[in-house]
N, CA and C of each residue as an Amber inpcrd file, in Angstrom:
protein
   417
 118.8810000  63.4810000   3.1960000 119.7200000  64.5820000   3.6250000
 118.8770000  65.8590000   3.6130000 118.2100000  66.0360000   4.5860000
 117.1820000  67.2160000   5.5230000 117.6250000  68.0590000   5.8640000
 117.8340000  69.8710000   5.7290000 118.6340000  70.3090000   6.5090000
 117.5470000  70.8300000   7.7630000 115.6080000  71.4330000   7.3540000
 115.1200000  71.4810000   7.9670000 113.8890000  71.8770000   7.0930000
 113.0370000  71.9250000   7.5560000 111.5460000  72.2200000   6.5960000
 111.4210000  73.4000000   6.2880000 110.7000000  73.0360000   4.8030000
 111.0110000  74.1640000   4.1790000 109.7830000  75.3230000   4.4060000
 109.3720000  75.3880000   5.4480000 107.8210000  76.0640000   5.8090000
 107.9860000  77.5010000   5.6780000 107.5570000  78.3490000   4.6650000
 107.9840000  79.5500000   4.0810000 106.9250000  80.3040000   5.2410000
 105.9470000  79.8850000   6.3030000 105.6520000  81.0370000   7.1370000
 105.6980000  80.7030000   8.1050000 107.6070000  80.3490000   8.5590000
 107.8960000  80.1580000   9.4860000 108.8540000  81.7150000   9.5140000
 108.4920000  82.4180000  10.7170000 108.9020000  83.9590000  11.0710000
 110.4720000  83.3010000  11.0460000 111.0040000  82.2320000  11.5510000
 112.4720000  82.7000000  11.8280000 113.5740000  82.2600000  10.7810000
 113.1170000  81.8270000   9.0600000 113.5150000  81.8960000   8.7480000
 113.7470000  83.3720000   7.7870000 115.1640000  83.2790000   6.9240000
 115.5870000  84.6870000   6.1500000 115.5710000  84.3060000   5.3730000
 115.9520000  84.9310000   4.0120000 116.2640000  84.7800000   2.8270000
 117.0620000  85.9190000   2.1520000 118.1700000  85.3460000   1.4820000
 119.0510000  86.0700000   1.0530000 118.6840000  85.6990000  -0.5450000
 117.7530000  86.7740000  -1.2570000 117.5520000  86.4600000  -2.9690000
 117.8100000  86.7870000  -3.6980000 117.8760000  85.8960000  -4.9310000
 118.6970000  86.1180000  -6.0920000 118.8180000  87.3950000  -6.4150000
 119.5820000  88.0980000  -6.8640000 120.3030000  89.2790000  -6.9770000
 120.7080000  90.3290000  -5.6800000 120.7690000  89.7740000  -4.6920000
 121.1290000  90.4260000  -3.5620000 122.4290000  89.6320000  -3.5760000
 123.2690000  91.2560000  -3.1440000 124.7060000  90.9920000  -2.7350000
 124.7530000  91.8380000  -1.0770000 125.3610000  91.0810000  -0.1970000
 125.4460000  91.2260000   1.6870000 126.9800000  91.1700000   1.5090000
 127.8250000  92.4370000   1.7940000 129.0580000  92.5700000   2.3450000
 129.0200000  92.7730000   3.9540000 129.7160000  91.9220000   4.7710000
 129.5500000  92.1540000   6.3690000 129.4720000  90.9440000   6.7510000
 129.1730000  90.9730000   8.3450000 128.8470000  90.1160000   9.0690000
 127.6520000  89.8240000   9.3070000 127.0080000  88.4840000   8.6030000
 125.4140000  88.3080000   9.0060000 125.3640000  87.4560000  10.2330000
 124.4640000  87.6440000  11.2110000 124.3060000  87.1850000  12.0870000
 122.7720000  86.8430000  11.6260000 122.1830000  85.8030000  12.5360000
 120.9450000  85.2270000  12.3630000 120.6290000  84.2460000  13.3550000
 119.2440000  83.5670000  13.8550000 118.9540000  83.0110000  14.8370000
 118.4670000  81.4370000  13.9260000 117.6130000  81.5810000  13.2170000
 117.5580000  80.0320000  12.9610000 117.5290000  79.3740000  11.7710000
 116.9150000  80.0260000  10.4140000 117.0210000  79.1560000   9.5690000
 117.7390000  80.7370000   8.5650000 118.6010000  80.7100000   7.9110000
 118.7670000  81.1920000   6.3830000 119.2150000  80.7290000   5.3830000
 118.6420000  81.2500000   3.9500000 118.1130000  80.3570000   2.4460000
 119.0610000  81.5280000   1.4330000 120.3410000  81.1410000   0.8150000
 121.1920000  82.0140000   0.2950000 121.1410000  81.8630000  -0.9990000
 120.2480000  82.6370000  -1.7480000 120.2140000  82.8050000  -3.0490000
 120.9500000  83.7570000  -3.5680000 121.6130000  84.7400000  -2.9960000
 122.2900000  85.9230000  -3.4700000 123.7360000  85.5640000  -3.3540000
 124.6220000  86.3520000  -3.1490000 125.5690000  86.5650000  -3.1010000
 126.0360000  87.3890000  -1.3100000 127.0900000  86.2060000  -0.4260000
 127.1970000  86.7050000   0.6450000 128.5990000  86.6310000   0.7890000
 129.7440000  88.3320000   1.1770000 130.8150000  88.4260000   1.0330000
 131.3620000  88.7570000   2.2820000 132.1390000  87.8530000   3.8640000
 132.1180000  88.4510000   4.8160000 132.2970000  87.2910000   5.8200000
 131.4670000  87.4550000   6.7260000 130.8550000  86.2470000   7.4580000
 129.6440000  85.5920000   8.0590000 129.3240000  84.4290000   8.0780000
 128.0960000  84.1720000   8.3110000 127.8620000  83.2050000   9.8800000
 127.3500000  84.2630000  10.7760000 127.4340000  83.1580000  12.4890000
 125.9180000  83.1460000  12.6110000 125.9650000  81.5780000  12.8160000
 124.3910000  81.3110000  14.1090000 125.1450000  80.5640000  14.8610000
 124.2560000  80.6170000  16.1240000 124.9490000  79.8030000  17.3590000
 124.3120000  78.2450000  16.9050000 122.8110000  78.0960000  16.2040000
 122.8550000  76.7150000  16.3450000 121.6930000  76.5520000  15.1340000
 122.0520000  77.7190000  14.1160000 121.3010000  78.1730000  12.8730000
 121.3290000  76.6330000  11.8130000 120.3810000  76.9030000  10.8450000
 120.5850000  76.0830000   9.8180000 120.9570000  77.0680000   8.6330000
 121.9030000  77.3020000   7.7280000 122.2890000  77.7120000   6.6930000
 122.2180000  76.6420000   5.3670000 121.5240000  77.2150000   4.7510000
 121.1250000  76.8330000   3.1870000 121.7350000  77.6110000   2.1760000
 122.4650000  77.0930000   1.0420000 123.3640000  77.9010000   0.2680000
 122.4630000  77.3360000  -0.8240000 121.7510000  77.6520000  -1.5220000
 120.9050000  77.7420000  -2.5980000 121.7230000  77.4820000  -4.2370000
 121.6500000  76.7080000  -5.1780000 122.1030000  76.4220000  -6.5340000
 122.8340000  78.0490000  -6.6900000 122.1090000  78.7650000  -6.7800000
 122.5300000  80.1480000  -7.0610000 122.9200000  81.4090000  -6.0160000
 123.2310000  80.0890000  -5.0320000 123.7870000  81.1870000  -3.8760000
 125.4140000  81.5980000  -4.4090000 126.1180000  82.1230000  -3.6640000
 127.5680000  82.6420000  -3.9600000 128.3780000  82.8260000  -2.5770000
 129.0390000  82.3550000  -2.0510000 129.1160000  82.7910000  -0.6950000
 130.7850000  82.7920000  -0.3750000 131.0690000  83.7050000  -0.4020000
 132.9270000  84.0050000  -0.2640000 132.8710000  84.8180000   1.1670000
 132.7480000  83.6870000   2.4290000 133.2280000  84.2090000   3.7680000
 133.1460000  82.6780000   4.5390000 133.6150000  82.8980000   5.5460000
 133.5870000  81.9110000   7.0570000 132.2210000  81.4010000   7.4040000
 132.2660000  80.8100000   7.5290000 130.9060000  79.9450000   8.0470000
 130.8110000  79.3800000   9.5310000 130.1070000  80.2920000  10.8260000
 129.8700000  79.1480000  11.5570000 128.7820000  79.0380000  12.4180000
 128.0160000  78.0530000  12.1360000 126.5230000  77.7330000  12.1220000
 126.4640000  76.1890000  12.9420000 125.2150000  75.6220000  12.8930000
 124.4800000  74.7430000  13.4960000 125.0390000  73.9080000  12.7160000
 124.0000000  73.8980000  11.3540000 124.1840000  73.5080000  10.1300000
 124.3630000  73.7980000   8.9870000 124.7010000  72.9900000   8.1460000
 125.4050000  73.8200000   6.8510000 124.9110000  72.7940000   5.7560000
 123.8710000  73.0480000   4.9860000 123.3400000  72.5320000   3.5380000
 123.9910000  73.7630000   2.2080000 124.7100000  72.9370000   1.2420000
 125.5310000  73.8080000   0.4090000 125.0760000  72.8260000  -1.1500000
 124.7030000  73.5300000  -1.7570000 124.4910000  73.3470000  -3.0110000
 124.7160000  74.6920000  -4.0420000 125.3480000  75.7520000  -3.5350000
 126.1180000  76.5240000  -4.4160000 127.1740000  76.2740000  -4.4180000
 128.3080000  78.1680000  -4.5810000 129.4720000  78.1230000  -4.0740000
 129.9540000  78.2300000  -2.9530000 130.9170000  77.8230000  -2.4770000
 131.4680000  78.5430000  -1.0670000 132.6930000  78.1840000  -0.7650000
 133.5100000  79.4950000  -0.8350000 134.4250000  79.8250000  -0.6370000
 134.9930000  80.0440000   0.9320000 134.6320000  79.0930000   1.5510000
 135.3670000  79.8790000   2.7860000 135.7650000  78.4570000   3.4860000
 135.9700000  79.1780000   5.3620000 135.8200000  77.9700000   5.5800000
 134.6040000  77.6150000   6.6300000 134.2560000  76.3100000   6.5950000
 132.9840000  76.1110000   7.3350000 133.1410000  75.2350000   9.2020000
 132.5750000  75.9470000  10.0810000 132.6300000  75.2940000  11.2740000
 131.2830000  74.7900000  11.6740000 130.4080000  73.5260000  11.6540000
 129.3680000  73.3610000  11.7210000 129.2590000  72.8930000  13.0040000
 128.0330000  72.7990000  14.1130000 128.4040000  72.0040000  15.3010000
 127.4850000  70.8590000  15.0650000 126.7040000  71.0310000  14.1980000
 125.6720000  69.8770000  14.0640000 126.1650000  68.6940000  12.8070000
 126.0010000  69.3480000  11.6000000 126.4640000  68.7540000  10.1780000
 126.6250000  69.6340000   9.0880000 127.5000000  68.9590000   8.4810000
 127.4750000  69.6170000   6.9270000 127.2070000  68.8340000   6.1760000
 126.2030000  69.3750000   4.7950000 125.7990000  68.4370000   3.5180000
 126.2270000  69.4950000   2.5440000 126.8910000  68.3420000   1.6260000
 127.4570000  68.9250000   0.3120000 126.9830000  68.2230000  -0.7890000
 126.0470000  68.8790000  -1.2300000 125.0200000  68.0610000  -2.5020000
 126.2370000  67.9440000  -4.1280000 125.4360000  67.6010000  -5.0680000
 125.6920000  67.2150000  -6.3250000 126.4680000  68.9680000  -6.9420000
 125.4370000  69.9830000  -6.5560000 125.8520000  70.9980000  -7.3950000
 126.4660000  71.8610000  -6.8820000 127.2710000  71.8190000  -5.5520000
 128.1860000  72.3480000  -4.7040000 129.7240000  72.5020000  -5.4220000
 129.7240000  73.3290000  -4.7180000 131.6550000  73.9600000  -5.2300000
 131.9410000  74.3520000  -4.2190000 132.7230000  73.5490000  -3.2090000
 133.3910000  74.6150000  -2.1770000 134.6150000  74.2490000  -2.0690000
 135.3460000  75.6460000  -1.5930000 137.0290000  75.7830000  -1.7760000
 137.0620000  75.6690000  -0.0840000 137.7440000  75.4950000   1.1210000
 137.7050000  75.8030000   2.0620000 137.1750000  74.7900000   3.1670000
 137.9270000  74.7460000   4.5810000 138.3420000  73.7800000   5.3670000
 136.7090000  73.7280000   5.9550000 136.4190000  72.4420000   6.2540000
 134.9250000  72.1260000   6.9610000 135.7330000  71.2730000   7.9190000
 134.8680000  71.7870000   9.1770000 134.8590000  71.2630000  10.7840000
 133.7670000  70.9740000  11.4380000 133.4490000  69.9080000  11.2600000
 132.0160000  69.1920000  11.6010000 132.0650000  67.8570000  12.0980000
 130.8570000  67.8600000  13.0360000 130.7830000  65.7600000  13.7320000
 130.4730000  65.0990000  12.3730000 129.5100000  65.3690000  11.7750000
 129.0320000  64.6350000  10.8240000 128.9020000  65.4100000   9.5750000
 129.5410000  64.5430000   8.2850000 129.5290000  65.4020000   7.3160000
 129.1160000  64.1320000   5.7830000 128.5750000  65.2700000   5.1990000
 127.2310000  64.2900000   4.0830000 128.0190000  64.6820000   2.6860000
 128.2960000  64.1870000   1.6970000 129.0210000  64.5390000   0.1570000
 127.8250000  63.6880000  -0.5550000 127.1040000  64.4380000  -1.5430000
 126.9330000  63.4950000  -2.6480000 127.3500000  63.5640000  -3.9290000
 127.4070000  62.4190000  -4.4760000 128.2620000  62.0360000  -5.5160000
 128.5860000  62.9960000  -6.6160000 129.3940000  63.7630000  -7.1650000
 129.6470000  64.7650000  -8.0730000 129.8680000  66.1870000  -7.4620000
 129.4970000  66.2940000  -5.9950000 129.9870000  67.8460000  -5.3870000
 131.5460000  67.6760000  -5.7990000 132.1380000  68.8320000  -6.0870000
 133.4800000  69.4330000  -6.1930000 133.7880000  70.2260000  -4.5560000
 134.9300000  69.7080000  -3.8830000 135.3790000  69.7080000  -2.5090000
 136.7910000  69.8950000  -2.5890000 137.4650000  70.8750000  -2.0890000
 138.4990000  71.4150000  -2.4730000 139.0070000  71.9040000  -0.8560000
 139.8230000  71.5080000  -0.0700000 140.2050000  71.6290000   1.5050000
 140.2570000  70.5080000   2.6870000 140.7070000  70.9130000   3.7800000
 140.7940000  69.9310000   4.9130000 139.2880000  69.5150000   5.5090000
 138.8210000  68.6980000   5.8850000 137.7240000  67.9200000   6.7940000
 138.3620000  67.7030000   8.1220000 137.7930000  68.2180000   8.9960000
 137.9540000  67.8740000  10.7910000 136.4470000  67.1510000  10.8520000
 136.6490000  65.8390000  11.0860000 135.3790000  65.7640000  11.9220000
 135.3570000  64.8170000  13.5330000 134.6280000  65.2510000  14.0960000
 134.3310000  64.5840000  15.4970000 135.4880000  65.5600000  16.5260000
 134.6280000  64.9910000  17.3520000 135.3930000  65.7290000  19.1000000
 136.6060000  65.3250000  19.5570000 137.3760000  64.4170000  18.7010000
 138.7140000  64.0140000  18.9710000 139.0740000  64.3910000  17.9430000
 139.1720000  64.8760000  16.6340000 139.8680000  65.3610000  15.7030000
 140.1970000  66.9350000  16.0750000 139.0120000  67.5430000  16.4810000
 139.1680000  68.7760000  17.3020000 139.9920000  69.3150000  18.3380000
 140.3790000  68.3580000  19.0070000 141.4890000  68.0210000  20.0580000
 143.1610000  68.0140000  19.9650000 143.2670000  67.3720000  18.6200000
 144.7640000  67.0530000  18.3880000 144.8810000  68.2770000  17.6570000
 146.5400000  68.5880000  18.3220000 146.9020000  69.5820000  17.7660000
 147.5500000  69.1850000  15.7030000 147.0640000  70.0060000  15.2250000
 147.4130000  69.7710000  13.7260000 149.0210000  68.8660000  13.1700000
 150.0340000  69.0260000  13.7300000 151.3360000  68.0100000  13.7570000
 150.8580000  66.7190000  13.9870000 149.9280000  66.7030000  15.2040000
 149.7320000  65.6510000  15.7130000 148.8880000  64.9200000  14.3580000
 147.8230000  65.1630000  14.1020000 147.1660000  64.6490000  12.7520000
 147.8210000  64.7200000  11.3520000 148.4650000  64.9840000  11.2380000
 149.3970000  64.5830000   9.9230000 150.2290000  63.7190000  10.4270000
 151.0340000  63.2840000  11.6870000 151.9140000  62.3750000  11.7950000
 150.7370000  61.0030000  11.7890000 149.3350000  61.1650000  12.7400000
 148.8170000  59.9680000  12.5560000 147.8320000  59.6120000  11.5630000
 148.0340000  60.5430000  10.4610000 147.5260000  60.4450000   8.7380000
 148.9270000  59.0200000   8.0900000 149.7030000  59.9450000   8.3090000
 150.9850000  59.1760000   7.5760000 150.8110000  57.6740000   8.5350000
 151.1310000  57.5660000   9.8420000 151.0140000  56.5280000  10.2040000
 149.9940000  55.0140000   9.7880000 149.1860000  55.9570000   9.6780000
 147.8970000  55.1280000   9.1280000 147.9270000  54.6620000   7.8530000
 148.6620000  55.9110000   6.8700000 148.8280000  55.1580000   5.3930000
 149.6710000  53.9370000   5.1240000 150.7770000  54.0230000   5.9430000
 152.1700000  53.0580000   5.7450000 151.1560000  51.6300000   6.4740000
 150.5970000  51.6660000   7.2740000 149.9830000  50.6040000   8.1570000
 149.0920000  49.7820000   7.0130000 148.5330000  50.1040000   6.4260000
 147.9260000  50.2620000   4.9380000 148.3570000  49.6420000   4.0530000
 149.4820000  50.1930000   4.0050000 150.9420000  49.6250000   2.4680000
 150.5420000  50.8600000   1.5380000 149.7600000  52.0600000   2.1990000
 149.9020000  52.9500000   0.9760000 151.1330000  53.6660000   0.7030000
 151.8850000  54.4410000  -0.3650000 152.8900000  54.9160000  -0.5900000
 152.7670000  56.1870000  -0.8650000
């Protein structure tokens, strides 16, 4: 689970570091590394976002990709993937094709994933949640 290399003299990545706090809207083009604290929102059109052990991040997310091993509080729209490592905490709905959990992240919200989940209107996916459980024998 790769989000992208970590080549520190590559010009287009950022870094958001430990003891930096960003209120606003960050915008960015390709790679950013969130060690600080980010309160607001965070857009790339087809960015990789890295939330760092000691990142903090209480806003919207919507990026390429999304590697999270802090907090994050919001909600996340990825178009590529989301990975949610071991030392992750996130509160807040993720919308992604492909999405990565490893064992012990704390995950707290709704999951959309793929180009037909995107499609149905929200009634529509809770009636064919329930459908699916009873089909099941769950109760």
């Amino acid at each position: 689970m790769k989000a992208f290399k970590g080549n520190e003299e590559d010009s287009g990545q950022g870094r958001i570091s430990r003891g930096v706090e960003v209120s606003g809207e960050v915008l960015f083009a390709d790679a950013l590394q969130v060690e600080g604290k980010v309160t607001g929102k965070l857009v790339s059109e087809s960015g990789s976002l890295m939330i760092e052990q000691t990142g903090d991040i209480q806003a919207d997310v919507d990026v390429g990709v999304c590697v999270i091993r802090g907090v994050l509080q919001g909600n996340v729209n990825a178009k590529s993937r989301v990975e949610v490592y071991k030392t992750a905490r996130v509160q807040g709905d993720i919308t992604t094709p492909v999405l990565l959990v490893e064992e012990g992240a704390m995950l707290s919200g709704a999951i959309t994933m793929g180009k037909e989940a995107e499609r149905l209107p929200d009634a529509m996916r809770v009636q064919e949640n329930e459908e699916l459980r009873k089909s099941k024998g769950a109760t």
